[in-house]
N, C-alpha and C positions, 0 to 999 in steps of 0.2 A: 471450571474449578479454579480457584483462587492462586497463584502461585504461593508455593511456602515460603520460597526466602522471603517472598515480599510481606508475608504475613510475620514471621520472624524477626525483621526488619524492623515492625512497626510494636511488636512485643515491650518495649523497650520507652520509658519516659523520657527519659534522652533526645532520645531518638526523635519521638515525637513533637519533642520541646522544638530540635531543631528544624523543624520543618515547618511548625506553625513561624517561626521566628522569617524563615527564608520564605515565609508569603508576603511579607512585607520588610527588605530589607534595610529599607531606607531607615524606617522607622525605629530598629532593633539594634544598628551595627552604627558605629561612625564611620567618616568617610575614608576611602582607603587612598594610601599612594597610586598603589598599581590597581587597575581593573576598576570597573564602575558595577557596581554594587548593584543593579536591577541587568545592566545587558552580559557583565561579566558572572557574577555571581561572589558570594564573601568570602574572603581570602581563609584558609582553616584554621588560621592562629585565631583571628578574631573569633571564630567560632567556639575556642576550647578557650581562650581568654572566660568568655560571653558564661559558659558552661562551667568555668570552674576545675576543668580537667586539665591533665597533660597531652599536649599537642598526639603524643602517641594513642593516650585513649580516645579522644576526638578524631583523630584519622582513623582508628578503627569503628568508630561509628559512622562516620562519614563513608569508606568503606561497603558498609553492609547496608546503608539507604543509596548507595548510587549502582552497586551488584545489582539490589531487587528494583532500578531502573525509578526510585523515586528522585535521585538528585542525577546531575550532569557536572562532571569535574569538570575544570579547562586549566592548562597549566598558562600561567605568565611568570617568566622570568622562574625565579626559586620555587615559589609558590602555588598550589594549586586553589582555585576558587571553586564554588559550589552553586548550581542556584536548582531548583524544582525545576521537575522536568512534566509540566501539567498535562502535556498528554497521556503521558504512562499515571499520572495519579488518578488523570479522570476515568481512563479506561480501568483502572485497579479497581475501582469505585463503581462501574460497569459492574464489573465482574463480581460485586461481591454481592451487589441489590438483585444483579441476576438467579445469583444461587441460594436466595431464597426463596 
């Protein structure tokens, strides 16, 4: 059975937005000072910049897709970066073609 949060998680257009963005972030984000944008992940301002929200709504999204193990934080310096964490997406994905 499917975890909830992780189902929760994905409830959300947002949410969603941010993850298709973070499959390819070269393409979606400019380059950053700190961290490299495919082995580090996007820094979360650029993110809620990207999104339109305040850095706090974006951290509470960001939040609840790396809780249900879709994304991987890593702090550098101030900042933390974000990138998909595609084993836990594929096996979520397992998970869910299994349980029909």
């Amino acid at each position: 059975m499917p975890n909830i949060d992780a189902l929760r998680a994905l409830a959300n257009d947002r949410r969603l937005q941010i993850l298709e963005w973070l499959k390819d972030p070269v393409a979606h984000f400019p380059p950053q000072v700190d961290g490299d944008l495919v082995a580090d992940g996007v820094c979360g301002a650029l993110i809620a910049d990207k999104l339109g929200v305040s850095p706090p709504t974006a951290s509470e999204h960001l939040k609840l897709l790396t809780q249900a193990g879709f994304l991987c934080a890593r702090r550098i310096k101030q900042w933390t970066f974000y990138r998909r964490d595609e084993p836990r997406i594929a096996a979520f994905k397992r998970e869910m073609t299994e349980g029909l």
